[in-house]
N, C-alpha and C positions, 0 to 999 in steps of 0.2 A: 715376216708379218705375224708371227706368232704369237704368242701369250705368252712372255716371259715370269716368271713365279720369282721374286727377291724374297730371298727366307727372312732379312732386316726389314722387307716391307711391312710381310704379312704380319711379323712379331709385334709392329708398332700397331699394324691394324687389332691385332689379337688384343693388343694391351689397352686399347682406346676401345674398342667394343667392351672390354669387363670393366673396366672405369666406367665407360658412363653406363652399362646397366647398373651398377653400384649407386650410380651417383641419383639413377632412374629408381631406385628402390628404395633407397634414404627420400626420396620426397616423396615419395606415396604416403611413406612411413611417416614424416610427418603432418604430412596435409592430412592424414587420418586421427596423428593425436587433437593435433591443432583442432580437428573437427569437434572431438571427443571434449576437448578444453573449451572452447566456445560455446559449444551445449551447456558443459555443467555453470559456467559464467553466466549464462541467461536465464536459467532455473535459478543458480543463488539469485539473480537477479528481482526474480521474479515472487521465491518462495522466501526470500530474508526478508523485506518487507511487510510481509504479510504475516508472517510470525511475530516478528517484533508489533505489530498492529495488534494481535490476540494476548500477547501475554502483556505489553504495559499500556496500551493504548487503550482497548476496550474495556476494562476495567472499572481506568477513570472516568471515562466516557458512562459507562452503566450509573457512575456513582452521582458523576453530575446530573445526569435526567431525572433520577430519584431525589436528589436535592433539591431541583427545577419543580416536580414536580409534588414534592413537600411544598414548598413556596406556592405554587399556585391555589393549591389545595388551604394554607395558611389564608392567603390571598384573598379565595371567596368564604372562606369562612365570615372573616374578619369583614367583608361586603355586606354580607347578611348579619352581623349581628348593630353594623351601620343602619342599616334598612330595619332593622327592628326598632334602636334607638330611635331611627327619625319619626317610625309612626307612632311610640310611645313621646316624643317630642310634642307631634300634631295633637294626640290625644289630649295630653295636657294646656292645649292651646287652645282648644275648644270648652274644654272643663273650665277655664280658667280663663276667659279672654280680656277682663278689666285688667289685668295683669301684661297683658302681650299687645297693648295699643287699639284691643277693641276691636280685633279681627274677627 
């Protein structure tokens, strides 16, 4: 009823204990790059975007607002010199109303 020791046993155990610590250290080893690789995936993810947004996106973006707002600026100019017309219009309509149906 002893504990018999097989030197063939133990050598197969010996060799299966260093295999899979081996095999225990290559996955650490990757589930840490793999970590490391995921990270930087999610910053490029995060930080290419928004670089390409600064160097060609805003730009054009600042140029149209400025163009936008040339135009609107154009816009009410061009309002007011209507509005000036029309009361120089009226003026003459009053000066002159045999002409204009006698308003």
């Amino acid at each position: 009823m002893g504990i018999e020791y097989d030197a063939d046993k133990l050598d197969d155990i010996l060799r299966l204990t260093r295999e899979n610590n081996r095999m225990l250290h290559a996955m650490r080893r990757n589930a840490f790059i793999g970590g490391i690789v995921r990270f930087a995936v999610w910053i490029a993810l995060i930080i290419i975007p928004l670089w390409l947004y600064m160097q060609y996106v805003a730009p054009v973006m600042q140029s149209t607002m400025a163009a936008m707002q040339q135009i609107q600026g154009t816009g009410s100019a061009t309002q007011e010199q209507f509005s000036n017309m029309q009361a120089a219009f009226d003026k003459i309509r009053t000066q002159f109303p045999q002409y204009f149906g006698g308003q």
